[in-house]
C-alpha positions as CSV (number, residue, x, y, z in Angstrom):
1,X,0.0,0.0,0.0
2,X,1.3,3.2,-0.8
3,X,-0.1,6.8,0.0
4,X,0.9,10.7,-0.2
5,X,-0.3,13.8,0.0
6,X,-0.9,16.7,-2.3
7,X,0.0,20.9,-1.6
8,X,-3.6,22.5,-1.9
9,X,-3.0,24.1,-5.3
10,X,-1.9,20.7,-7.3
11,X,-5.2,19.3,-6.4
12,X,-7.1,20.6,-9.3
13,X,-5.2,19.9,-11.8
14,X,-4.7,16.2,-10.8
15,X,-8.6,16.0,-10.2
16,X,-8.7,17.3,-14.1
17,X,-6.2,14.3,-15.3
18,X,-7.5,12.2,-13.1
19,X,-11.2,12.5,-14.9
20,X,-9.3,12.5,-18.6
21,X,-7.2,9.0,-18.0
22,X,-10.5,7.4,-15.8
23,X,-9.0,6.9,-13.1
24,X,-11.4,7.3,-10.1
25,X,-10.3,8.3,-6.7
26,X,-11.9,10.4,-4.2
27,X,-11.1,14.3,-4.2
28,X,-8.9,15.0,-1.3
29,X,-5.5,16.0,-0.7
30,X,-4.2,12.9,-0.1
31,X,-4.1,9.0,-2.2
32,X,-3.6,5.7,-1.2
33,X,-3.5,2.7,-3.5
34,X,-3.8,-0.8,-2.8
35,X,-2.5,-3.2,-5.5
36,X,-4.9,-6.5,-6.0
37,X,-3.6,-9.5,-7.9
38,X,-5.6,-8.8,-10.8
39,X,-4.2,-4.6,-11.3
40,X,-2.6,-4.3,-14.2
41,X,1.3,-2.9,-14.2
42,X,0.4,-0.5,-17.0
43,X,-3.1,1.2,-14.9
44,X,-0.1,1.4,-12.1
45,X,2.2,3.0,-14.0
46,X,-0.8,6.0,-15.4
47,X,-1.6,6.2,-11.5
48,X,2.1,7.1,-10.3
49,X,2.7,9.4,-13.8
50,X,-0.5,11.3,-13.2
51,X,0.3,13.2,-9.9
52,X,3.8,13.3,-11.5
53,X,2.9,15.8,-14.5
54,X,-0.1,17.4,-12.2
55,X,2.8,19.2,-9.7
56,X,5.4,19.4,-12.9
């Protein structure tokens, strides 16, 4: 399990990506993810990359 947390003005624009790759989450400041045995190594790798370009 792995989780951070996001500044206050990063949010938006990682809610905004988030919506365009469908990848759903709840909207807070903070993410957690839990790999299961059938998550794919590709929908892991868009979930890391997404935050990653959202705070440049």
């Amino acid at each position: 399990m792995v989780r951070f947390r996001l500044q206050e003005e990063d949010c938006e624009r990682l809610w905004e990506l988030r919506r365009q790759r469908r990848i759903w989450t709840t909207e807070r400041n903070s993410l957690r993810i839990s790999a299961h045995i059938h998550t794919r190594s590709e929908d892991l790798e868009l979930f890391f990359q997404t935050p990653a370009q959202a705070v440049g």
